[in-house]
N, CA, C and O atoms as a Tinker XYZ file with bonds, in Angstrom:
   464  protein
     1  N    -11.901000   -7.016000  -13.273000    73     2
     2  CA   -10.538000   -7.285000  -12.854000    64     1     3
     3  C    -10.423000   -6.961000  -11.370000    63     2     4     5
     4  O    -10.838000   -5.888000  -10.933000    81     3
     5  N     -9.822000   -7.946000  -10.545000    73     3     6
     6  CA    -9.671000   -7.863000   -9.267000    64     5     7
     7  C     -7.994000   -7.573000   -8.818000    63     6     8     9
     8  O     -7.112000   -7.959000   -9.585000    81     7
     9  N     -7.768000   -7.122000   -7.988000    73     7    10
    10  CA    -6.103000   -7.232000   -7.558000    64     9    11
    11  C     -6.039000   -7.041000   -5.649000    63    10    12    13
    12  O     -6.373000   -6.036000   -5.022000    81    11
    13  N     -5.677000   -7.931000   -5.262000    73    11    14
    14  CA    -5.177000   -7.761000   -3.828000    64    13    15
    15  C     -3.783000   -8.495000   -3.688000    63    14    16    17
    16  O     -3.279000   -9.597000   -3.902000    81    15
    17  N     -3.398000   -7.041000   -3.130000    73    15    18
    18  CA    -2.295000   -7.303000   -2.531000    64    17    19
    19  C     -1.908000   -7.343000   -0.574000    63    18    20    21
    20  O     -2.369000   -6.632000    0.319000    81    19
    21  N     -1.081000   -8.278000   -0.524000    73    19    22
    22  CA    -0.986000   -8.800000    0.763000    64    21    23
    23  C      0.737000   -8.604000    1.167000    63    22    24    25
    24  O      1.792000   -8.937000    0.629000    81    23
    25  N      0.296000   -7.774000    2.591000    73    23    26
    26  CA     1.897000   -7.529000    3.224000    64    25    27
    27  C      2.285000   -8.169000    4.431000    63    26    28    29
    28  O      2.098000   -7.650000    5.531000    81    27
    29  N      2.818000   -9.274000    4.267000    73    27    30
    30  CA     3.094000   -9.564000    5.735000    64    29    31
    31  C      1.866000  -10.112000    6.310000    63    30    32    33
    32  O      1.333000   -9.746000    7.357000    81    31
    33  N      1.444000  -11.101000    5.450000    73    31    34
    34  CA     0.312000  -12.107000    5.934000    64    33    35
    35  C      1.086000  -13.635000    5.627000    63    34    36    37
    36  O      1.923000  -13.959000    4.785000    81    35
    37  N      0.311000  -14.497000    6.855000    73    35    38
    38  CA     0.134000  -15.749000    6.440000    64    37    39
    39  C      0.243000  -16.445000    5.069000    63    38    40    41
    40  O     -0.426000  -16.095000    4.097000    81    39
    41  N      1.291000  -17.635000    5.057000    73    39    42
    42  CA     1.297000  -18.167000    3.684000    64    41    43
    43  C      0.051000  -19.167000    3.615000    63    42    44    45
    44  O     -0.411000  -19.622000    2.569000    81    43
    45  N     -0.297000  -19.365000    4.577000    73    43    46
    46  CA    -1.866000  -20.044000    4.403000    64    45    47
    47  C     -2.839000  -19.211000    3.565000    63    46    48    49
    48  O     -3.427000  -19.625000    2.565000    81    47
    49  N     -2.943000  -17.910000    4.129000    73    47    50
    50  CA    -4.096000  -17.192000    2.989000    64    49    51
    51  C     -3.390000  -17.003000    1.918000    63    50    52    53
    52  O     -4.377000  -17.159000    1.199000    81    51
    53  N     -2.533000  -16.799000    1.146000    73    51    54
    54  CA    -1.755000  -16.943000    0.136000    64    53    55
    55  C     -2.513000  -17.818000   -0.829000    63    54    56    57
    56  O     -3.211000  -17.709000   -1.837000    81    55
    57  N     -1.828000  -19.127000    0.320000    73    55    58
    58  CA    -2.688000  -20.279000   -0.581000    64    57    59
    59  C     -3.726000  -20.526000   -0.972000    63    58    60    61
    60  O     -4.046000  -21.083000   -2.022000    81    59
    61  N     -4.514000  -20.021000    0.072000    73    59    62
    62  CA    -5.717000  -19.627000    0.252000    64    61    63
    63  C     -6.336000  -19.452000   -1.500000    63    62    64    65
    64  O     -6.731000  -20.247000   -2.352000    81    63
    65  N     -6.086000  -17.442000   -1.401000    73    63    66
    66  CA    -5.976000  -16.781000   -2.455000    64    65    67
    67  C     -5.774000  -17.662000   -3.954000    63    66    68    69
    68  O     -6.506000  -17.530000   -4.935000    81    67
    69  N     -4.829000  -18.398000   -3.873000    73    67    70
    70  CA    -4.727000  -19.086000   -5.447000    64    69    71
    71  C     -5.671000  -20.000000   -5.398000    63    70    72    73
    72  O     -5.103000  -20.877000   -6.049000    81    71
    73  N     -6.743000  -20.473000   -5.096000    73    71    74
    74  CA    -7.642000  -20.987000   -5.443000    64    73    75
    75  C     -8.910000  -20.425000   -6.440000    63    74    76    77
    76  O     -9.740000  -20.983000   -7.159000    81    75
    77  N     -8.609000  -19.061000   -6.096000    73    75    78
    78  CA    -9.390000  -18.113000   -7.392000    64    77    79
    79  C     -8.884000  -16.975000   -7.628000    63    78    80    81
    80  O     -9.644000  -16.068000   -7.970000    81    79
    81  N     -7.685000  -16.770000   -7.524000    73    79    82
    82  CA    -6.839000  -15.967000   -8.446000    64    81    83
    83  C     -5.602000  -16.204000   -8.830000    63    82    84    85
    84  O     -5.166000  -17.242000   -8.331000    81    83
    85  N     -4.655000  -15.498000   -9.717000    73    83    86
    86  CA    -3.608000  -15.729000  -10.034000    64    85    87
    87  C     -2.684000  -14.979000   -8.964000    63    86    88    89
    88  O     -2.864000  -13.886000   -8.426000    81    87
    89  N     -1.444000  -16.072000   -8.791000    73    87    90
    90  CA    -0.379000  -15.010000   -7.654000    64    89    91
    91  C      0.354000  -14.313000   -8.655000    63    90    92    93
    92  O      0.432000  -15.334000   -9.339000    81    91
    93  N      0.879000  -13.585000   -9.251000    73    91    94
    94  CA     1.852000  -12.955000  -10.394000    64    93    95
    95  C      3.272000  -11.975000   -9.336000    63    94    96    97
    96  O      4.188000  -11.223000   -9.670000    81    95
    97  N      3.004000  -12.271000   -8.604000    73    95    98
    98  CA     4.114000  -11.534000   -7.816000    64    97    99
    99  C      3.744000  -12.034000   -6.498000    63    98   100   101
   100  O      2.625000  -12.452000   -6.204000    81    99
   101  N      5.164000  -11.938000   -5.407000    73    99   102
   102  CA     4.902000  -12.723000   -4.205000    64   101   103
   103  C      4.110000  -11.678000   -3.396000    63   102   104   105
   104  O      4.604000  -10.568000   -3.200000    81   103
   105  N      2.926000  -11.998000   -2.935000    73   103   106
   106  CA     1.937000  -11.105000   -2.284000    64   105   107
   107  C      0.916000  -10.075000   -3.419000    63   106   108   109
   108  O      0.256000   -9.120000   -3.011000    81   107
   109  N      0.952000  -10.365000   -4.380000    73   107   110
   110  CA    -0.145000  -10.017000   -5.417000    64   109   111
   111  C     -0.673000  -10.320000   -6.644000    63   110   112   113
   112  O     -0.206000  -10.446000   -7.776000    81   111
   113  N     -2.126000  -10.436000   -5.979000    73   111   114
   114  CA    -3.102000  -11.986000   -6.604000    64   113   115
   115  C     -3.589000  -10.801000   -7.350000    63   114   116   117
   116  O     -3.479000   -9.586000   -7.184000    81   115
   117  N     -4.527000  -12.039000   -8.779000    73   115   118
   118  CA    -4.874000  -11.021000  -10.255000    64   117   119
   119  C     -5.846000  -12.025000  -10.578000    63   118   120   121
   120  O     -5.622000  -13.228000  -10.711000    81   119
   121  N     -7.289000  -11.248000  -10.728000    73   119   122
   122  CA    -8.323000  -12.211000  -11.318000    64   121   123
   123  C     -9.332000  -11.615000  -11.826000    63   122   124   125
   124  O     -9.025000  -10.526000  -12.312000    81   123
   125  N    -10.846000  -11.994000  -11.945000    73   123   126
   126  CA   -11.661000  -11.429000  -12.527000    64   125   127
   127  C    -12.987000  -12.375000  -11.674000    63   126   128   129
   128  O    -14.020000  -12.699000  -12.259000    81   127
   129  N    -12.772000  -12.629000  -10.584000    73   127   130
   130  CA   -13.914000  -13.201000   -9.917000    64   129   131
   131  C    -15.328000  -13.017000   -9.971000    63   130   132   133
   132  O    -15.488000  -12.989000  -11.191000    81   131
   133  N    -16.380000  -12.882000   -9.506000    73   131   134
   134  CA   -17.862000  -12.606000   -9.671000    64   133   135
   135  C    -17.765000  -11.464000   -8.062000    63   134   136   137
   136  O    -17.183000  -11.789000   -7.027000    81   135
   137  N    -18.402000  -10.332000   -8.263000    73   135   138
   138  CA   -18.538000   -9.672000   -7.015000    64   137   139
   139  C    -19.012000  -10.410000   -5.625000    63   138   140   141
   140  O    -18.469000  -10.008000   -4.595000    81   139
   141  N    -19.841000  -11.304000   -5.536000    73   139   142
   142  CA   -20.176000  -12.375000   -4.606000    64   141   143
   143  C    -19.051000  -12.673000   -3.815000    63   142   144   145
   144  O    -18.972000  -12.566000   -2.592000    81   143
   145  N    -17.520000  -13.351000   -5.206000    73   143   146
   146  CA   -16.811000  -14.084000   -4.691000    64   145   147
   147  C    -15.934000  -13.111000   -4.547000    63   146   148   149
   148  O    -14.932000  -13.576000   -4.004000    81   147
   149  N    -15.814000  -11.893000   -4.787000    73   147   150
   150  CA   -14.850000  -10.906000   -4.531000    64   149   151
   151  C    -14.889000  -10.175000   -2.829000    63   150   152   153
   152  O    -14.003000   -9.881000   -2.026000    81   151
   153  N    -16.409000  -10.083000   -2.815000    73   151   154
   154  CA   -16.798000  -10.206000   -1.374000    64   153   155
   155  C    -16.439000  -11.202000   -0.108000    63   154   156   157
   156  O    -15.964000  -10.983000    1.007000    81   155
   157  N    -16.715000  -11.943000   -0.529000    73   155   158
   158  CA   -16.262000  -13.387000   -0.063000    64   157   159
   159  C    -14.948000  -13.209000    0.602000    63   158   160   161
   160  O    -14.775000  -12.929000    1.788000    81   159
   161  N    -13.687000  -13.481000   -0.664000    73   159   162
   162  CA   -12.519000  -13.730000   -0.266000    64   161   163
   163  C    -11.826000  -12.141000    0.585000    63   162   164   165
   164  O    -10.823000  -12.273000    1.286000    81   163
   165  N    -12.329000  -11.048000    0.457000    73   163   166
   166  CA   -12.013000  -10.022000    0.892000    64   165   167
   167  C    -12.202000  -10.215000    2.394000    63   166   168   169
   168  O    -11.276000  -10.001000    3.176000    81   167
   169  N    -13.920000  -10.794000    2.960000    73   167   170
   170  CA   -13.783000  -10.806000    4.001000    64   169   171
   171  C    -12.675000  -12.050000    4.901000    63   170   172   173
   172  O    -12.244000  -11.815000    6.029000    81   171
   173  N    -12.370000  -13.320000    4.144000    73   171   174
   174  CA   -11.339000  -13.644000    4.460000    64   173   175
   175  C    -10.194000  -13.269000    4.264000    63   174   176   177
   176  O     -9.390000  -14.199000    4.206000    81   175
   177  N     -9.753000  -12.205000    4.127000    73   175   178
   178  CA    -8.389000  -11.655000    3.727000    64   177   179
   179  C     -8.144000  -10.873000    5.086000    63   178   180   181
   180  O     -7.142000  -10.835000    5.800000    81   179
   181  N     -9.744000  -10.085000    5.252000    73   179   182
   182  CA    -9.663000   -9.175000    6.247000    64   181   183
   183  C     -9.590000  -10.385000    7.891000    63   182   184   185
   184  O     -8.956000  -10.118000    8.911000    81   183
   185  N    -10.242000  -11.365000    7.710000    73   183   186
   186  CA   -10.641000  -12.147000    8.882000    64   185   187
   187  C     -8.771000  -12.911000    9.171000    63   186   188   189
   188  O     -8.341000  -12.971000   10.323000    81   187
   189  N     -7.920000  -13.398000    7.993000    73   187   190
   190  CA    -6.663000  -14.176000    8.166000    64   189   191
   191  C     -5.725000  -13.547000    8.215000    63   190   192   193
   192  O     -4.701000  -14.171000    8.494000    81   191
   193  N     -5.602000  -12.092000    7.984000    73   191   194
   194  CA    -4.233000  -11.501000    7.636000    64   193   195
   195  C     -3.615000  -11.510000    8.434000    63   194   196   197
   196  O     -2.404000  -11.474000    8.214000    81   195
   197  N     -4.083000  -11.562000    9.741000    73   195   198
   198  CA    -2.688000  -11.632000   11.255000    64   197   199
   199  C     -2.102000  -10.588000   11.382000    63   198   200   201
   200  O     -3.070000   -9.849000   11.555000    81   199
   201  N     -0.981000   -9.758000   11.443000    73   199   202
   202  CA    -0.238000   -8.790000   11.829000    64   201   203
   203  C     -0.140000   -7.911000   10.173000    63   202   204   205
   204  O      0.181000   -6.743000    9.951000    81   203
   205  N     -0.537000   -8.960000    9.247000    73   203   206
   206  CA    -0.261000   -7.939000    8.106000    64   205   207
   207  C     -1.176000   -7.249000    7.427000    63   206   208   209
   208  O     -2.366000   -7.514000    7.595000    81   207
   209  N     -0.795000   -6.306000    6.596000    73   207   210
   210  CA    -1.774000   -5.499000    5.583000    64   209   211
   211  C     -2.624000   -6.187000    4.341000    63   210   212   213
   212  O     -2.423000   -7.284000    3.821000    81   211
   213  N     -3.400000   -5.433000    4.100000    73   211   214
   214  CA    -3.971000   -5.638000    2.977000    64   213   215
   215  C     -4.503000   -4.789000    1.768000    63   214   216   217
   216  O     -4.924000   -3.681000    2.101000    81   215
   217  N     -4.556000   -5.033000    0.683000    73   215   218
   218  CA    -5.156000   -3.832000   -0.374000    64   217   219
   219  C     -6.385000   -4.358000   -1.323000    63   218   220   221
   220  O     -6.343000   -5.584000   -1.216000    81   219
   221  N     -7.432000   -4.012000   -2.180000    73   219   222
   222  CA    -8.251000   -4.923000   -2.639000    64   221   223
   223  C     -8.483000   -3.556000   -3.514000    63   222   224   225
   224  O     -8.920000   -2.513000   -3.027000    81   223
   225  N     -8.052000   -3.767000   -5.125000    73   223   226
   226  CA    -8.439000   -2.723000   -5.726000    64   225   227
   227  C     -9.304000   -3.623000   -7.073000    63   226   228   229
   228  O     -8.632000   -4.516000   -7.589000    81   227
   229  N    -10.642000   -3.422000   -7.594000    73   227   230
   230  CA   -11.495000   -3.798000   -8.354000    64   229   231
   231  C    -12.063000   -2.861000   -9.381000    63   230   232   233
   232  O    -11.741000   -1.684000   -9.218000    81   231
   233  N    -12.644000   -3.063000  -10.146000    73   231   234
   234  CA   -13.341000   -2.228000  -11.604000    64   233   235
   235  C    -14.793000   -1.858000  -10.860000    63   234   236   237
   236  O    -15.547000   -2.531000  -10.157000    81   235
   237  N    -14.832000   -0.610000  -11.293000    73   235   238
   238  CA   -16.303000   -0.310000  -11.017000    64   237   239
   239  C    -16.793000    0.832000  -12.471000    63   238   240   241
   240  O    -15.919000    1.240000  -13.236000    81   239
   241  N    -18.066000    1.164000  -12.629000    73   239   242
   242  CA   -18.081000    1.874000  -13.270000    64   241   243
   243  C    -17.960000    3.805000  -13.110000    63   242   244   245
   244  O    -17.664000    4.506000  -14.077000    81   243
   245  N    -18.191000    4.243000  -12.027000    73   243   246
   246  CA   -18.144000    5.373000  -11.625000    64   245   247
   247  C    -16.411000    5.787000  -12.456000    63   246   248   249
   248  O    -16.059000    6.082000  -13.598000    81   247
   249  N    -15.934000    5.655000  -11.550000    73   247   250
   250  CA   -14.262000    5.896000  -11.765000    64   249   251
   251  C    -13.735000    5.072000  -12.465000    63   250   252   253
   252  O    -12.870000    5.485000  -13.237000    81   251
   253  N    -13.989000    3.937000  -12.454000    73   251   254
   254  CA   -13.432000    3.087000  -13.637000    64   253   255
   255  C    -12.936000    2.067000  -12.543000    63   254   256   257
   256  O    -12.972000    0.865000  -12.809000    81   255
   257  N    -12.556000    2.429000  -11.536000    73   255   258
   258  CA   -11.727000    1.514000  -10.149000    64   257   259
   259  C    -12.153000    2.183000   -8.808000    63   258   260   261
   260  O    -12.271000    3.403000   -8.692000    81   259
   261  N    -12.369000    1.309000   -7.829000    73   259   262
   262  CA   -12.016000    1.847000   -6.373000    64   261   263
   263  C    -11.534000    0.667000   -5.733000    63   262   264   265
   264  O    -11.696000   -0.424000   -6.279000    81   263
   265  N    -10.913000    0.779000   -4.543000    73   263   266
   266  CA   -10.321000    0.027000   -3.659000    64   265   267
   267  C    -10.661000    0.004000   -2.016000    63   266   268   269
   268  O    -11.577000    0.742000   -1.655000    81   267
   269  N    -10.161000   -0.584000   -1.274000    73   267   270
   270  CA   -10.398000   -0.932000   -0.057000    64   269   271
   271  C     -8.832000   -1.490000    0.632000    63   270   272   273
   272  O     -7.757000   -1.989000    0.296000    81   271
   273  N     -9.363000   -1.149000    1.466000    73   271   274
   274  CA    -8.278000   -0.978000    2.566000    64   273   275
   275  C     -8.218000   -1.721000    3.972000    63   274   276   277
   276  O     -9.223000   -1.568000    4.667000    81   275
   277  N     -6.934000   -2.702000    4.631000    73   275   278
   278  CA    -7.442000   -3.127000    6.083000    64   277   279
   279  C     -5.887000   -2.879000    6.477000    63   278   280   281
   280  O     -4.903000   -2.864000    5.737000    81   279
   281  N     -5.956000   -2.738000    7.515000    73   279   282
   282  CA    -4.691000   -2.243000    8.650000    64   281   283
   283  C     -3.570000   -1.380000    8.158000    63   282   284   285
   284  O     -2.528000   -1.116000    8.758000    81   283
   285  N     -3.980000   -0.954000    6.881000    73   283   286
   286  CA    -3.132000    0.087000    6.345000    64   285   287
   287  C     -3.061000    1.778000    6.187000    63   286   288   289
   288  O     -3.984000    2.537000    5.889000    81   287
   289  N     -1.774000    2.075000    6.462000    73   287   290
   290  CA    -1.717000    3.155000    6.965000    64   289   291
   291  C     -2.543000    4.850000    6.013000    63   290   292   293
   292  O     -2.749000    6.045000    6.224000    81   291
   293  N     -2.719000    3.868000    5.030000    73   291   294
   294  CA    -3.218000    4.637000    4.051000    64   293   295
   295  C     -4.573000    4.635000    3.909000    63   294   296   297
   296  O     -4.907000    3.597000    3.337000    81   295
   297  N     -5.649000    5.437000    4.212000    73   295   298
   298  CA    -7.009000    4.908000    3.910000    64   297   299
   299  C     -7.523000    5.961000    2.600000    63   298   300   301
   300  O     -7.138000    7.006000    2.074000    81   299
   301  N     -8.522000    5.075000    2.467000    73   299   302
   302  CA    -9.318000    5.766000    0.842000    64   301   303
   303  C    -10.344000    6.448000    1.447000    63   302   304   305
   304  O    -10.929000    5.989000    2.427000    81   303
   305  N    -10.639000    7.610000    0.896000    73   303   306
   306  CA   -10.907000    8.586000    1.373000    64   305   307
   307  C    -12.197000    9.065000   -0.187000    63   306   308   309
   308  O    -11.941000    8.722000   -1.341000    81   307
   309  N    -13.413000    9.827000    0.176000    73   307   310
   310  CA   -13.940000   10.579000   -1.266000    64   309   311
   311  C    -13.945000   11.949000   -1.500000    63   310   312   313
   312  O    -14.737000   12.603000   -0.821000    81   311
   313  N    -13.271000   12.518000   -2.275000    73   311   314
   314  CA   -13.190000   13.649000   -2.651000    64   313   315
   315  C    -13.738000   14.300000   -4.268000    63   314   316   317
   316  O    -13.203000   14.302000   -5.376000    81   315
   317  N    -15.047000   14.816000   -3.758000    73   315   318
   318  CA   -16.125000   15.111000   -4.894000    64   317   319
   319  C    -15.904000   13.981000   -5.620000    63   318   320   321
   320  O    -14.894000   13.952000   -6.324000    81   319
   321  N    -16.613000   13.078000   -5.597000    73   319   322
   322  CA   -16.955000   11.608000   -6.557000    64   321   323
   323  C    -15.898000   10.768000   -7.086000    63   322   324   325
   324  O    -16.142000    9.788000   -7.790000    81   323
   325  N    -14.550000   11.187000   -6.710000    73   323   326
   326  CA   -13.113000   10.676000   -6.893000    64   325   327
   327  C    -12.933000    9.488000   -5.467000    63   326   328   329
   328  O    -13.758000    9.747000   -4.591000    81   327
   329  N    -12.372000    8.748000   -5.259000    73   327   330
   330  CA   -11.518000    7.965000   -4.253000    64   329   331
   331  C    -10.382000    7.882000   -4.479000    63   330   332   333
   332  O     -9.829000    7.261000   -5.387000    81   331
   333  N     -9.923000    8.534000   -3.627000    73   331   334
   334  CA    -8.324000    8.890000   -3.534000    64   333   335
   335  C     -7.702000    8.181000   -1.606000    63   334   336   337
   336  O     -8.348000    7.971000   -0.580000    81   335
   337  N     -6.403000    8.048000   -1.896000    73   335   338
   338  CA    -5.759000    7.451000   -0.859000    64   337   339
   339  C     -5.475000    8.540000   -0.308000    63   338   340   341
   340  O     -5.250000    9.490000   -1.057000    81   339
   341  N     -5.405000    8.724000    1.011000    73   339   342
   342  CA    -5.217000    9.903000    2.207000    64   341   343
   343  C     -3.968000    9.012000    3.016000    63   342   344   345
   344  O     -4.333000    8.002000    3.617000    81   343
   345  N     -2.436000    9.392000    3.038000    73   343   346
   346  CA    -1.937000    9.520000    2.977000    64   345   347
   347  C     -1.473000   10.269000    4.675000    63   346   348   349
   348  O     -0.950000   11.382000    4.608000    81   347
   349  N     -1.638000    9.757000    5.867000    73   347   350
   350  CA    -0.906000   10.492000    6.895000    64   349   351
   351  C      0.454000   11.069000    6.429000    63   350   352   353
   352  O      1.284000   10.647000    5.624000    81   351
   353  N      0.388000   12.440000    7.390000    73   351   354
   354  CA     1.880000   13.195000    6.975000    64   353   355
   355  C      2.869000   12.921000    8.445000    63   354   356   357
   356  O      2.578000   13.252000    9.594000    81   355
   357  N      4.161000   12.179000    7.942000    73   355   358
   358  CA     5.146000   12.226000    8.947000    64   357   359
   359  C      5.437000   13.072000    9.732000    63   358   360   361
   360  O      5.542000   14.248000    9.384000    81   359
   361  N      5.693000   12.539000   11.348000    73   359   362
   362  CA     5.970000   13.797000   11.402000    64   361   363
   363  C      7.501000   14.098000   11.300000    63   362   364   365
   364  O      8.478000   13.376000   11.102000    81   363
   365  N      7.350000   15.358000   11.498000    73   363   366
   366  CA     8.736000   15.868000   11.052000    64   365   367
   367  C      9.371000   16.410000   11.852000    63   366   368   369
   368  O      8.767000   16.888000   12.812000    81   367
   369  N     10.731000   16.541000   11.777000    73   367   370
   370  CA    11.812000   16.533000   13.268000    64   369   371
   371  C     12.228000   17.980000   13.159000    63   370   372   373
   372  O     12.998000   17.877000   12.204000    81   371
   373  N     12.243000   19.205000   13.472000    73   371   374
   374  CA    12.793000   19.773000   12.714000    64   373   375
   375  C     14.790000   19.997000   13.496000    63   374   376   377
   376  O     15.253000   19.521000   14.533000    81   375
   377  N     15.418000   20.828000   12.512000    73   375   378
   378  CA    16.704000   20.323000   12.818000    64   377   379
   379  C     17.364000   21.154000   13.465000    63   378   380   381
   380  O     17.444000   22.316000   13.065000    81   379
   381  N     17.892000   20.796000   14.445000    73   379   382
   382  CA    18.728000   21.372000   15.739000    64   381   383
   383  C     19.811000   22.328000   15.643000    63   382   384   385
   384  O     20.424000   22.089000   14.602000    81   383
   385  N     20.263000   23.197000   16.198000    73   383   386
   386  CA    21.874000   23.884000   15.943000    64   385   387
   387  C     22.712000   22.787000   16.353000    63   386   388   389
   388  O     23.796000   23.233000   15.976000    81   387
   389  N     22.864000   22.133000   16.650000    73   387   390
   390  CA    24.052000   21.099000   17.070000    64   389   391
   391  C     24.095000   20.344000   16.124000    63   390   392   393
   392  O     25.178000   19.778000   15.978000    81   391
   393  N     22.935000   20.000000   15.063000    73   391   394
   394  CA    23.014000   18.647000   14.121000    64   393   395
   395  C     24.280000   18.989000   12.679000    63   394   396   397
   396  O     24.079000   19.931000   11.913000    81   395
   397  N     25.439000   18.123000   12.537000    73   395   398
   398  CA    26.166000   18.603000   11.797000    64   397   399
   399  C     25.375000   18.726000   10.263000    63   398   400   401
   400  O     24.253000   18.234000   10.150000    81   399
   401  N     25.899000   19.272000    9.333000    73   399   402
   402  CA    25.456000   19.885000    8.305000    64   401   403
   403  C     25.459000   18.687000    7.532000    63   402   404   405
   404  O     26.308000   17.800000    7.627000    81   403
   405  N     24.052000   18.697000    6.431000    73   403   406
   406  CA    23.993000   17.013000    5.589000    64   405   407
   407  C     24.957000   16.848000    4.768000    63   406   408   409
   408  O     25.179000   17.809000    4.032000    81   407
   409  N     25.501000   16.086000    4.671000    73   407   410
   410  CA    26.918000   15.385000    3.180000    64   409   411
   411  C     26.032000   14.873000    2.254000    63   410   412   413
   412  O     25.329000   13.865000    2.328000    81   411
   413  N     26.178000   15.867000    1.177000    73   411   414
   414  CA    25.930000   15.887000   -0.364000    64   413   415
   415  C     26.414000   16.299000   -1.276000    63   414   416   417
   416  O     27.213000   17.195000   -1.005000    81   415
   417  N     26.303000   16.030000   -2.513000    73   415   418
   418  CA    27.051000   16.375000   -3.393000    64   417   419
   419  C     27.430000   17.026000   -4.545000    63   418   420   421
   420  O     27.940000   16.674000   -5.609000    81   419
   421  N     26.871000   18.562000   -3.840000    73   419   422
   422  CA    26.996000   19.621000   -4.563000    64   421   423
   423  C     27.927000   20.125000   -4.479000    63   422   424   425
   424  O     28.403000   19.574000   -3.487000    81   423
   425  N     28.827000   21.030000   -4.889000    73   423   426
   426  CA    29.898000   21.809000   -4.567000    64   425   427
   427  C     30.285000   22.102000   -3.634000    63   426   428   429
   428  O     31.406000   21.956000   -3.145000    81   427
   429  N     28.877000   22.821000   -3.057000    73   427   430
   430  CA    28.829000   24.082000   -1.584000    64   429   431
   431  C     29.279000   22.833000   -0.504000    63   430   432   433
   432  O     30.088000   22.962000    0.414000    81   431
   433  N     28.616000   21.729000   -0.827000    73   431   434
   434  CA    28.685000   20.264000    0.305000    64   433   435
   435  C     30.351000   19.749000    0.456000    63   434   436   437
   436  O     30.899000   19.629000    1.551000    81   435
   437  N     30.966000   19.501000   -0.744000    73   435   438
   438  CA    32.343000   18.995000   -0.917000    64   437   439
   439  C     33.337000   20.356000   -0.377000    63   438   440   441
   440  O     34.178000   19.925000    0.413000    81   439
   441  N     33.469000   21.886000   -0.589000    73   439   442
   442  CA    33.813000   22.801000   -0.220000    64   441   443
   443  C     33.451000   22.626000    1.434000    63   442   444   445
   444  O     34.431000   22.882000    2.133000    81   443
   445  N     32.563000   22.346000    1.987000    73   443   446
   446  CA    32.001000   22.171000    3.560000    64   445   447
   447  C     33.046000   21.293000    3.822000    63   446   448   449
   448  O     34.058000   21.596000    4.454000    81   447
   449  N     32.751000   19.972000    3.232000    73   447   450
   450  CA    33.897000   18.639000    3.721000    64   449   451
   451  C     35.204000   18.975000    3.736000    63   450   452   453
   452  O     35.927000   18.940000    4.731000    81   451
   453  N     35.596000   19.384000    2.366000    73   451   454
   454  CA    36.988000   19.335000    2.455000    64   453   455
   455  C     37.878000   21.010000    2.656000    63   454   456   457
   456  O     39.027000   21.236000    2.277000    81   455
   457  N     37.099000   21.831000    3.233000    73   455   458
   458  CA    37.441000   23.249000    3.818000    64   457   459
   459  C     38.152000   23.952000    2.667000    63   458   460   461
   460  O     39.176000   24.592000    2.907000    81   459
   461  N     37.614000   23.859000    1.301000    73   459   462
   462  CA    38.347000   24.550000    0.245000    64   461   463
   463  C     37.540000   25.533000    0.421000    63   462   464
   464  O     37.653000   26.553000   -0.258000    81   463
């Protein structure tokens, strides 16, 4: 079983793509190709995508699955015989004395708003 998904690519490789797989959702194709041809269309996925992402997750026997990755922010990574997605951490703003206090909707928040 094959699955790539496509973000913000060309509707040409799209089309591309349904020539040996199924589209089942807009931007993610579903098949069972021959590794040859899984190779194949990957490197055209990687060669057409233009400004957009890509994902290519397949059956293997180790883990049962691994995947591959192109211009995405997420890369696969091995951790002791696992492949796992590594995940950059945002950064984070931290928050100012001047920034007014968040509106939510707990008690303590509505008591803040409405000065009860």
């Amino acid at each position: 079983m094959t699955v790539i998904v496509l973000t913000n690519c060309p509707a040409g490789l799209r089309g591309f793509l349904t020539r040996w797989l199924l589209e089942i959702s807009p931007g993610v194709f579903l098949g069972s190709p021959s590794a040859r041809v899984r190779d194949i269309l990957w490197d055209e996925v990687r060669q057409y995508s233009g400004q957009g992402r890509a994902l290519l997750a397949y059956q293997t026997d180790e883990q049962g699955f691994t995947f591959r990755t192109h211009d995405h922010a997420w890369h696969p990574t091995d951790h002791e015989g696992l492949t796992l997605l590594h995940r950059p951490a945002a950064p984070s703003r931290p928050r100012a004395e001047t920034d007014p206090p968040r509106q939510g909707w707990s008690k303590a928040a509505k008591r803040r708003r409405f000065g009860r």
